[in-house]
C-alpha positions as CSV (number, residue, x, y, z in Angstrom):
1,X,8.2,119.5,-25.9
2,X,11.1,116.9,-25.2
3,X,10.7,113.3,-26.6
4,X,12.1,111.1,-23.9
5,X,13.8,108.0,-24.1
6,X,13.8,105.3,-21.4
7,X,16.0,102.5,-20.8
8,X,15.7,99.2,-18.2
9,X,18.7,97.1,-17.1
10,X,17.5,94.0,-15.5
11,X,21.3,93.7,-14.0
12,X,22.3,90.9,-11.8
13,X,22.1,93.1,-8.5
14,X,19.6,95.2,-9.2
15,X,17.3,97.3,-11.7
16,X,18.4,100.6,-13.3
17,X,16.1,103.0,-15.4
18,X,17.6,105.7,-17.0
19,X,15.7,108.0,-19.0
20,X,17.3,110.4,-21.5
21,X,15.9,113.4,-24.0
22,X,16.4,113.9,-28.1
23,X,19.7,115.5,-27.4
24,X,21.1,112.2,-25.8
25,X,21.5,113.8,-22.2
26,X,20.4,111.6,-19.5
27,X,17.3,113.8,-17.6
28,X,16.2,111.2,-14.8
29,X,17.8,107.9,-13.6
30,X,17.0,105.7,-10.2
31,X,17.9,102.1,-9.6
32,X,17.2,99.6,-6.6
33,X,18.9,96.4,-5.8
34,X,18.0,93.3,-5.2
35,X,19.5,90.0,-4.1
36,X,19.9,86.9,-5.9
37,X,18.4,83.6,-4.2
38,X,21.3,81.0,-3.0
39,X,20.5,77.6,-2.6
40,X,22.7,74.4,-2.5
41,X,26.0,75.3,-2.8
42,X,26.6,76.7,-6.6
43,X,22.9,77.4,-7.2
44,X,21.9,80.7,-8.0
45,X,18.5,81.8,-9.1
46,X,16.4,84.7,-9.5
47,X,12.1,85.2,-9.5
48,X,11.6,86.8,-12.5
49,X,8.9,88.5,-11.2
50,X,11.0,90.1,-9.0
51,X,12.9,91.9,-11.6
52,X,9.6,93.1,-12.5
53,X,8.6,94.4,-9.3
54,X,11.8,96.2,-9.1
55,X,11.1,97.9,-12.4
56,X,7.9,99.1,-11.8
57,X,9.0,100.5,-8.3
58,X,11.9,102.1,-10.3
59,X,10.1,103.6,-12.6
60,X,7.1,105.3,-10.5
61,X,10.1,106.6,-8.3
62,X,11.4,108.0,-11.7
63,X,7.8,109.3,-12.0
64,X,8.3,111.8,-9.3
65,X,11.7,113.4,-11.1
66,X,9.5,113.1,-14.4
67,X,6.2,112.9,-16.5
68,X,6.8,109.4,-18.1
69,X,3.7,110.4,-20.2
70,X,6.3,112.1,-22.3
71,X,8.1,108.3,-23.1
72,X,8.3,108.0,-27.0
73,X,9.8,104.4,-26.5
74,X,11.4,102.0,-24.4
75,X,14.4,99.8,-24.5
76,X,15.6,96.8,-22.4
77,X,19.0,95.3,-21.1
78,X,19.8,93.0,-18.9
79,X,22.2,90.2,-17.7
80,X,22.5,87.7,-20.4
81,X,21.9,83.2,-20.5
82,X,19.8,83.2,-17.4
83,X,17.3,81.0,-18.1
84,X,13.9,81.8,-17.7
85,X,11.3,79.6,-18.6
86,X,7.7,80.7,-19.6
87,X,4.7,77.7,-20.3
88,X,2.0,78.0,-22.6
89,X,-0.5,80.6,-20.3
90,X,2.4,83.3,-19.9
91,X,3.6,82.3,-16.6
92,X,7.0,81.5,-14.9
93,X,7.2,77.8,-14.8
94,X,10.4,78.3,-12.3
95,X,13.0,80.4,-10.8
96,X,15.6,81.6,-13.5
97,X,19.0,80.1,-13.3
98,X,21.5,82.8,-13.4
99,X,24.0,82.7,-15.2
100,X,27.0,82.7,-12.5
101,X,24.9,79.3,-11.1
102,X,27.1,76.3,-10.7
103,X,25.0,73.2,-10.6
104,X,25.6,72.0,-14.2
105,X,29.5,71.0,-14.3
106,X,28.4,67.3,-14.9
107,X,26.3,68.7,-18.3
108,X,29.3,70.7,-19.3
109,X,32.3,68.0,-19.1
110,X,29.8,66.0,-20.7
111,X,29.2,68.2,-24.0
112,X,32.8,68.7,-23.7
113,X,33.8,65.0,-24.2
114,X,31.1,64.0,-26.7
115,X,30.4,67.2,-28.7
116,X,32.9,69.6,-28.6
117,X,33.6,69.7,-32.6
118,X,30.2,70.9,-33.1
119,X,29.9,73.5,-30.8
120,X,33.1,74.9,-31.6
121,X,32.3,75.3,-35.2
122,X,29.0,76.2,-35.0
123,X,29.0,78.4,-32.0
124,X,32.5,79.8,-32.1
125,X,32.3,80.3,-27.9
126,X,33.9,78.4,-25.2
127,X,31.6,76.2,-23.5
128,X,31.5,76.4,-19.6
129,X,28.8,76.5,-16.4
130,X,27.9,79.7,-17.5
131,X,26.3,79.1,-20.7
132,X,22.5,78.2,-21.1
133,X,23.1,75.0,-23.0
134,X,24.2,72.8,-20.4
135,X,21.6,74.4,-17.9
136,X,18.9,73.5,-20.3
137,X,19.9,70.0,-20.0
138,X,20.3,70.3,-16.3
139,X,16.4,71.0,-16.2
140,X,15.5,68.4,-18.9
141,X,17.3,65.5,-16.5
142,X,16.2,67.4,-13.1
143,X,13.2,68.4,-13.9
144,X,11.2,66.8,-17.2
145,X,8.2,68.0,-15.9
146,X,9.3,71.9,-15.4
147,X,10.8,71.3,-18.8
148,X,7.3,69.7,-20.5
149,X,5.4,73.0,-19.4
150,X,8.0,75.0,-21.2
151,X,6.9,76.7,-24.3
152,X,9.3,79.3,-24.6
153,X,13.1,79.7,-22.8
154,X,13.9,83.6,-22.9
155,X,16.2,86.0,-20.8
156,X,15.7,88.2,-18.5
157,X,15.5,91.5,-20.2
158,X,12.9,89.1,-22.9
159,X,10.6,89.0,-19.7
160,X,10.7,92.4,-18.8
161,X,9.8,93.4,-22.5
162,X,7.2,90.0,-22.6
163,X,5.4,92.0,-19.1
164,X,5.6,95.5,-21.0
165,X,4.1,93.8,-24.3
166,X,2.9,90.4,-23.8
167,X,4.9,89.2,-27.0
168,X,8.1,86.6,-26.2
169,X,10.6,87.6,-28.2
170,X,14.8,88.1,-27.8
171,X,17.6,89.7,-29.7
172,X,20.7,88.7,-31.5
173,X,23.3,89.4,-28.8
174,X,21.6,87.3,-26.1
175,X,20.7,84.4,-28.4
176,X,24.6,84.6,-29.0
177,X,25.4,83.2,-25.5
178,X,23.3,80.7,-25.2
179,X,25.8,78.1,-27.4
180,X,22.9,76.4,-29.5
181,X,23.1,79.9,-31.8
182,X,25.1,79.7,-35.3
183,X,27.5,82.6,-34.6
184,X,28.3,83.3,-38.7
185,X,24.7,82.9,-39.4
186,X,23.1,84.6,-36.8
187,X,20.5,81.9,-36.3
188,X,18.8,79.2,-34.3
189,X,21.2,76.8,-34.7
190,X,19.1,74.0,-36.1
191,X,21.9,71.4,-36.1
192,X,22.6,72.0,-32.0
193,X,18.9,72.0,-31.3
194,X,18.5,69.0,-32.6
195,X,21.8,67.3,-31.4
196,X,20.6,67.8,-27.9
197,X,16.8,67.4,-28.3
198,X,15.5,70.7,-28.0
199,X,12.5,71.9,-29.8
200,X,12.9,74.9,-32.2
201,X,9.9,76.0,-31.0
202,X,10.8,76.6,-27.7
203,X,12.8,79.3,-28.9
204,X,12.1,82.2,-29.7
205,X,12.1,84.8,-33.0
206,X,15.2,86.9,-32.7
207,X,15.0,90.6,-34.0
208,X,17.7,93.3,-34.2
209,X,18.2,95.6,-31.3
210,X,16.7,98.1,-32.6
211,X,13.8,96.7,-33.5
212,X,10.0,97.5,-32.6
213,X,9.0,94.0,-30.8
214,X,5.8,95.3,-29.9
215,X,4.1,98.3,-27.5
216,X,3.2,98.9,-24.0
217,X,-0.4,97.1,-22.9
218,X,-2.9,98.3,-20.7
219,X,-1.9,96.3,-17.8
220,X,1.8,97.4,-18.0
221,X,0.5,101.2,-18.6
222,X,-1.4,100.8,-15.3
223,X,1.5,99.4,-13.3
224,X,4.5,102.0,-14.9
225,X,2.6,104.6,-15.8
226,X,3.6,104.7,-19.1
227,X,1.1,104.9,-21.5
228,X,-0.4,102.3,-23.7
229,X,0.6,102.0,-27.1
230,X,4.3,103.6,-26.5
231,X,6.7,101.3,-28.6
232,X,9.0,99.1,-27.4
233,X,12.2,97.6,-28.6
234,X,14.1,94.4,-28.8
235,X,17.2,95.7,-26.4
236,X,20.2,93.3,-26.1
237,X,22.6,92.1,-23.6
238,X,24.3,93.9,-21.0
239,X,27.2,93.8,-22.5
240,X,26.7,94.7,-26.0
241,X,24.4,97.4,-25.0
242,X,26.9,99.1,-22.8
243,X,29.5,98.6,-25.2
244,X,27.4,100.3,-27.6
245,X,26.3,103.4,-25.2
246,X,30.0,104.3,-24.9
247,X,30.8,104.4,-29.0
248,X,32.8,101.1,-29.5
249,X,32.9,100.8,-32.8
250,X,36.5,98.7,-33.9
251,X,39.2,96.4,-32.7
252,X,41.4,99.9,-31.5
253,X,39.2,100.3,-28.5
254,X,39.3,98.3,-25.7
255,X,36.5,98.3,-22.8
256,X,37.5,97.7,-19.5
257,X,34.2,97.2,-16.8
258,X,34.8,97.0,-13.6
259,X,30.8,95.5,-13.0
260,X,29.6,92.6,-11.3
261,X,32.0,90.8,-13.2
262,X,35.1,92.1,-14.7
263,X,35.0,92.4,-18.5
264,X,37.4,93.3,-21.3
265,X,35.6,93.8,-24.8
266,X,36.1,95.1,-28.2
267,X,34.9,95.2,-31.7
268,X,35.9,92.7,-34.4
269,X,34.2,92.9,-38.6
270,X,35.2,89.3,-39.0
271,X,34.4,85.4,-37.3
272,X,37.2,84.3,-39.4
273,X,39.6,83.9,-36.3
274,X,37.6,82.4,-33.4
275,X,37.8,78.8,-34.0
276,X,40.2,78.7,-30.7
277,X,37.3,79.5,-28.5
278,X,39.4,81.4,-26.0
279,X,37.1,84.4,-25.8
280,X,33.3,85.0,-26.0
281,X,32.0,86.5,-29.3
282,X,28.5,88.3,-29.3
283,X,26.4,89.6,-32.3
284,X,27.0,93.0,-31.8
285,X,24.7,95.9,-31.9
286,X,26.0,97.3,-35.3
287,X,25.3,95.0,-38.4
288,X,27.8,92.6,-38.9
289,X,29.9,93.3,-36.7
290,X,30.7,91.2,-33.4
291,X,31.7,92.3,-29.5
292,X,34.8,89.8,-28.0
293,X,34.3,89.4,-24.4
294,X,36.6,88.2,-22.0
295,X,35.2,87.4,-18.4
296,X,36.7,87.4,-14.1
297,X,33.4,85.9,-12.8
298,X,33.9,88.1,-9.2
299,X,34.5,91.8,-10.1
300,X,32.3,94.1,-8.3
301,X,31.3,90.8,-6.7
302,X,34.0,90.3,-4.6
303,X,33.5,93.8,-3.4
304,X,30.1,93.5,-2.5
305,X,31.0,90.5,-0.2
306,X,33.8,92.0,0.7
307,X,31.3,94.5,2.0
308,X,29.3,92.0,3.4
309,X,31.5,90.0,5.1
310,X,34.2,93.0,6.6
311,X,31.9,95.8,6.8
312,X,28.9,93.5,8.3
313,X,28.1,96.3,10.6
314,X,27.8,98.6,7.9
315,X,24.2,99.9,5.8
316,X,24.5,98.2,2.4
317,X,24.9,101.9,0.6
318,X,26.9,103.9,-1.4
319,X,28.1,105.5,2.2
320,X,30.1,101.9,3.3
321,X,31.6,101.6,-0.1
322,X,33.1,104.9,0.1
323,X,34.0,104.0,3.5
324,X,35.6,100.6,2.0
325,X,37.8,103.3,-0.7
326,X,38.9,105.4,2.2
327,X,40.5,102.1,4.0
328,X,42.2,100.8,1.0
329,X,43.7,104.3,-0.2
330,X,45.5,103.9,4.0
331,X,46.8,100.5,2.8
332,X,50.5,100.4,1.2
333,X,51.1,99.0,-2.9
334,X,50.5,95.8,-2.5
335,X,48.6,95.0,0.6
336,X,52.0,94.4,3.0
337,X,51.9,90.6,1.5
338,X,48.7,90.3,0.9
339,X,47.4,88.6,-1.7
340,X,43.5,87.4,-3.1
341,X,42.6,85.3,-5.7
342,X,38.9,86.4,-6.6
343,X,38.0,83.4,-7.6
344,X,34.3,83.5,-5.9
345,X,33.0,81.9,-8.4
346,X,35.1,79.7,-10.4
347,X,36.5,82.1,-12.9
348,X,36.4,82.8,-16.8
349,X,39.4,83.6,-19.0
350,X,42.0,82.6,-19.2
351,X,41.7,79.6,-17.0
352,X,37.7,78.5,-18.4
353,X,37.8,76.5,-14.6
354,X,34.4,76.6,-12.3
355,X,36.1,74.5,-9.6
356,X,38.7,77.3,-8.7
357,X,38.0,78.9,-5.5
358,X,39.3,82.2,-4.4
359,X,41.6,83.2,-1.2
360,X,43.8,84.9,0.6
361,X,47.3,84.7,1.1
362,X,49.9,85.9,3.2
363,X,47.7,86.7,6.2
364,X,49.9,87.9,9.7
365,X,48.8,89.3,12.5
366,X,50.0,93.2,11.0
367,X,47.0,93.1,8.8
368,X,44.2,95.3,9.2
369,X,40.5,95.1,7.8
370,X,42.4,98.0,5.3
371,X,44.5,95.5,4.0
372,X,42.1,93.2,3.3
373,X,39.9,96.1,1.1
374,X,42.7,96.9,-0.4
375,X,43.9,93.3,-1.8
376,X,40.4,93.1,-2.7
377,X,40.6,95.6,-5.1
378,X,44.6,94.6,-6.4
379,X,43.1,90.9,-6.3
380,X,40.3,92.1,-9.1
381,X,43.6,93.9,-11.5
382,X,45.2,91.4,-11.2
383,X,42.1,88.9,-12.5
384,X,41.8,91.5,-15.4
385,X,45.0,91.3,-16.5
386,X,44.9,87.6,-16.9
387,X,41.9,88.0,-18.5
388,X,43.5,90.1,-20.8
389,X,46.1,87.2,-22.1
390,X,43.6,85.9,-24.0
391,X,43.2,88.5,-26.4
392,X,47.2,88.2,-27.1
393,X,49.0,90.7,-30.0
394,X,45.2,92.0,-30.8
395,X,45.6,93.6,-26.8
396,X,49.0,95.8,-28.2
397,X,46.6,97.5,-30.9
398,X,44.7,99.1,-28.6
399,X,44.8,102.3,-28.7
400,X,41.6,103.8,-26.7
401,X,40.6,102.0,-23.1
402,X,37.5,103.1,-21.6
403,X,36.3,102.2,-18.4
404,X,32.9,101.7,-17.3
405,X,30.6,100.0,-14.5
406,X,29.6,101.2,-10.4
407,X,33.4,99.9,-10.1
408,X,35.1,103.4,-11.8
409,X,33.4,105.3,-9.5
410,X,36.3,104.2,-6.9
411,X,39.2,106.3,-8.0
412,X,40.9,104.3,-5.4
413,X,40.1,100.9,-7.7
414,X,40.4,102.0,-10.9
415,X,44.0,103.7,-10.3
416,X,44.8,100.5,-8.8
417,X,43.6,98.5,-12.4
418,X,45.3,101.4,-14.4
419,X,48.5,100.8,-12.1
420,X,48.2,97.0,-13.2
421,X,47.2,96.8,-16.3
422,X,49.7,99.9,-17.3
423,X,47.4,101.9,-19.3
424,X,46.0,105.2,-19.8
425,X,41.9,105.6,-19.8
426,X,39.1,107.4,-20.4
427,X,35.8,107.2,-18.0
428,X,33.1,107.2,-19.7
429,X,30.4,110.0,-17.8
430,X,27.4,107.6,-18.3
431,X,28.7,103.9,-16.9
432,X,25.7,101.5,-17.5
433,X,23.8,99.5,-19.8
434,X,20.6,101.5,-19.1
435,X,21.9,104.4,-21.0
436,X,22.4,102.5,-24.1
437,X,19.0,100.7,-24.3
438,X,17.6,104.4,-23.9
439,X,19.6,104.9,-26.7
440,X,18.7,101.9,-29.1
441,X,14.6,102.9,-28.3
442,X,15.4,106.3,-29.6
443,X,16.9,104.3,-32.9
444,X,14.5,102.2,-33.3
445,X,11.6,104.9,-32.9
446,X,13.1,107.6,-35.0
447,X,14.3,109.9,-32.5
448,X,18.2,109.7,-32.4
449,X,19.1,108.7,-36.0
450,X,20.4,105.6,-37.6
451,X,22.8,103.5,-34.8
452,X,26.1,105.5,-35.5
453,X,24.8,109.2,-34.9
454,X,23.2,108.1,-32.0
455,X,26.6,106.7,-30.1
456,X,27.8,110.1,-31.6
457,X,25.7,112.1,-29.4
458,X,25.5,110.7,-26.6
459,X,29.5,109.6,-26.1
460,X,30.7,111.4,-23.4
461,X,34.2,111.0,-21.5
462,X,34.3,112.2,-17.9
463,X,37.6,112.0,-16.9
464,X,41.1,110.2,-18.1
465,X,43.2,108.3,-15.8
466,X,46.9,108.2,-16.4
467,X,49.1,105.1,-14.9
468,X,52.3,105.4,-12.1
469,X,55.1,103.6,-13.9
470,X,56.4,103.1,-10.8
471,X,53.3,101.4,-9.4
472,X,53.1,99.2,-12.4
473,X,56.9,97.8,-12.1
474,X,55.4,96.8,-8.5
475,X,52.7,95.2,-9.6
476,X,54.3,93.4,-12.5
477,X,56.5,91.5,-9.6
478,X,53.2,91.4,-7.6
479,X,51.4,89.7,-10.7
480,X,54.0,87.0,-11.0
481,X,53.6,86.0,-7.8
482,X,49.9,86.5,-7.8
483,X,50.3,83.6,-10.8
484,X,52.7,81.3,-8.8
485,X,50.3,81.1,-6.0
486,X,47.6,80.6,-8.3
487,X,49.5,77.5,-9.6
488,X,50.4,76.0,-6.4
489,X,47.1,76.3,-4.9
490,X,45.6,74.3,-7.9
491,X,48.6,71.8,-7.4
492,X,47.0,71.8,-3.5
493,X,43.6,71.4,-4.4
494,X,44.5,68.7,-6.6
C-alpha cells in the first residue's frame, strides 16, 4: 500500500491541499478561496479561524478523491509575517494582520530614524510595512490590552499546525521575516527583542522544516479525518517551501513567481554580502544555505481586481480568467499606449515605497476593456523587471529561470514576462507551495529521503518558454517609458 504525503498552504487567497505518494507524484489536490477582510484604508486582516475552516473543508473534499487514513505525515505552508496572536488558553486574541496591511508606516519611519544600524546588522533585511516588527508595535501602542493577553505571536501556517497539534511552534524561514531574527545565527534575536520591549517568551521555539513538531490530536482527527497520532512537521514559508518543491539549490537558478505577489528568488551559501539590505534573505530549507527574495506587492493581485473591477459581471472562476487571457492575446504589444503601474499596494524592490499608488496611463477613447487586461498583465513584467535590478551582476549568472505560481498558467502572461524580461524558462508541472510541504513531511517522516533526493524526485518541468527578440526590443522602449512615468507621477504626487 502507498504511504501518502499531504501538504497545506494557508496562502493569502485561499487554502491548497495537495497530497502526493512515496514516488513524489501528486495523487489528489483541491483548494478553496477565500477573501481577506478590508478595513480602514491600508488595513488588511485575516480570522485565523478562517484559514482553518477552509482547511478542513479542503481536506474532507480531498476525502472523496482519497482515503486520508493512508496520510503518513503532514506538512504546512503558508504566507509569511502575518501576525497572529494566541493568549494563554489557545485562542485568537485578534484578527491577524496580513502582511500586505498598511497601517504601520508611522512604526516603520520610526525604526528607520532611530534604529536602523541594528537592524541592518542584525537582521540583514530591509525594513518596510510589510514586516512583523513594526506591526507588533502597532498593536503594543493600539492595543496594550490585545497585546497583554498575548502569550505567543505565530504565523499563519504555525496556527494551522498549533489546530492539527495543539503545540505553538514556527520554523526558521518564517522567523526570518519577522526582522527581530539574527539572520547569521539563526536565532531569536535577543538584542532586537529587547531594544523594542518584547518578551522572548512571546516567541516561540523555532525547529527546522523538516522537523516532527508534534502529531495530529483527537479533535483535529475528528474534524480532517485524519487520524490521530499521524506526525506532523514544522513547514516553512511560502516562499522557501516552493522554492524548495521546484529543486533550487544555488545562485545559477533564478525563480520567477507570478503569485499573489510577484517574486524573484534564488539560492546564496553565504550572508557575507547583504549588509546593503536591498533584497529579502530567508533561512532556507537546506542547511546553511539562504533564499534572496525580491518582491512587486500586486502580481496575481492586480489580476484578481482587475477581475473584479472589469469583469464585475463575471463568476469569480478559473472560466473569467481564461476569458480575461483571451481579451489580452486580441490587444496589440503594448496596449496601443497604455500603460499601468501595479502599484496596488505600495510596492517592494527596488523602490522599498508603501505610499506609491498604481495607475493608468495613456487612456483614449480607442481603448477597449482588452486593453486594459492586457496592460494589466505588461504592467506586472514590467514590475518584475525592476524588481530584478536589485539583484544587479548576480541576475547575469543565471543560468536556469523557472516559473511558478496560478499566474504561468496564462501563456498569454507569462510570454508577455518572458518577452520583458528577455529570457528563456522552464515551467515547473507542480506550481505551489503545497507540493513542497507534502514533500518536507515525507523528509521529516522517513519516506522521501534526506532533503536533496526528495527535490530529486519530485522536480518536474512542464514546459519551456522561449522569448520574441522582437517583442523584447519593444518592450525595452516600453520599459523606459514605463520608468519615466513612474518618476513623474512621484514628482506629482509630491
Amino acid at each position: 500500500m502507498d504511504k501518502y504525503l499531504l501538504g497545506i498552504d494557508v496562502g493569502t487567497s485561499g487554502c491548497k491541499c495537495c497530497v502526493i505518494n512515496e514516488k513524489g507524484k501528486v495523487a489528489a489536490s483541491k483548494s478553496n478561496e477565500y477573501t481577506p477582510l478590508i478595513g480602514k484604508q491600508g488595513w488588511i486582516e485575516q480570522d485565523p479561524e478562517t484559514w482553518y475552516k477552509i482547511a478542513i473543508l479542503t481536506l474532507n473534499q480531498l476525502r472523496v478523491d482519497l482515503d486520508l487514513k493512508d496520510i503518513a505525515a503532514i506538512g504546512v505552508t503558508g504566507q509569511m509575517r502575518g501576525v497572529t496572536l494566541i493568549d494563554r488558553s489557545g485562542n485568537v486574541v485578534r484578527n491577524s494582520i496580513l502582511w500586505n496591511d498598511l497601517r504601520n508606516v508611522q512604526e516603520v519611519d520610526e525604526i528607520r530614524r532611530e534604529h536602523a544600524d541594528i537592524i541592518q546588522r542584525v537582521t540583514r533585511n530591509p525594513l518596510n510595512t510589510m514586516c512583523t516588527l513594526p506591526k507588533v508595535l502597532w498593536i503594543m501602542r493600539n492595543e496594550p490590552d490585545n497585546w497583554e493577553r498575548t502569550c505567543k505571536v505565530i504565523f499563519p501556517k504555525d496556527y494551522i499546525n498549533f489546530k492539527l497539534t495543539g503545540n505553538l511552534q514556527t520554523d526558521l524561514s518564517d522567523a526570518s521575516g519577522t526582522s527581530f531574527y539574527d539572520l547569521k545565527m539563526q536565532k531569536w534575536s535577543d538584542e532586537i527583542l529587547k531594544t523594542f520591549s518584547i518578551s522572548r517568551d512571546r516567541m516561540p521555539d523555532i525547529y527546522q522544516s523538516t522537523s516532527i513538531i508534534g502529531e495530529i490530536t483527537a479533535q483535529a482527527s475528528r474534524k480532517a479525518g485524519i487520524p490521530v497520532g499521524v506526525p506532523v512537521v514544522a513547514g516553512g514559508s511560502d516562499a522557501t517551501v516552493e522554492s524548495f518543491s521546484i529543486g533550487l539549490i544555488n545562485s545559477s537558478q533564478c525563480k520567477i513567481r507570478l503569485g499573489t505577489s510577484g517574486a524573484l528568488s534564488t539560492i546564496v551559501d553565504s550572508t557575507y554580502d547583504l549588509s546593503n539590505n536591498l533584497s529579502y534573505c530567508w533561512s532556507y530549507i537546506l542547511k546553511d544555505r539562504w533564499m534572496l527574495d525580491v518582491n512587486t506587492r500586486s502580481c496575481a493581485q492586480a489580476v484578481r481586481w482587475l477581475r473584479d473591477v472589469f469583469y464585475a459581471d463575471k463568476p469569480k472562476t478559473g472560466k473569467t480568467y481564461d476569458e480575461i487571457d483571451e481579451d489580452a492575446q486580441t490587444a496589440p504589444l503594448g496596449s496601443q499606449g497604455l500603460l499601468f503601474h501595479p502599484y496596488l499596494l505600495g510596492e517592494d524592490a527596488p523602490y522599498w515605497d508603501s505610499r506609491l499608488k498604481g495607475d493608468f496611463s495613456g487612456i483614449s477613447a480607442n481603448h477597449a476593456r482588452s486593453h486594459f487586461a492586457r496592460a494589466v498583465y505588461e504592467g506586472t513584467a514590467f514590475a518584475l523587471r525592476d524588481a530584478m535590478s536589485t539583484f544587479g551582476a548576480m541576475a547575469d549568472g543565471f543560468k536556469d529561470h523557472v516559473f511558478t505560481g496560478g499566474g504561468v498558467r496564462s501563456k498569454c502572461w507569462l510570454s508577455i514576462v518572458a518577452d520583458v524580461l528577455g529570457i528563456d524558462g522552464a515551467v515547473s508541472a507542480n506550481t505551489d507551495a503545497a507540493l513542497g510541504a507534502a514533500m518536507l513531511a515525507g523528509v521529516g517522516a522517513g519516506v522521501l529521503g534526506n532533503l536533496e533526493e526528495a527535490m530529486r524526485l519530485c522536480e518536474n518541468r512542464d514546459f519551456h518558454i522561449k522569448y520574441n527578440k522582437e517583442n523584447h526590443e519593444i518592450y525595452n522602449e516600453l520599459f523606459y517609458k514605463y520608468k519615466r512615468l513612474k518618476e513623474a507621477c512621484d514628482e506629482y504626487r509630491q
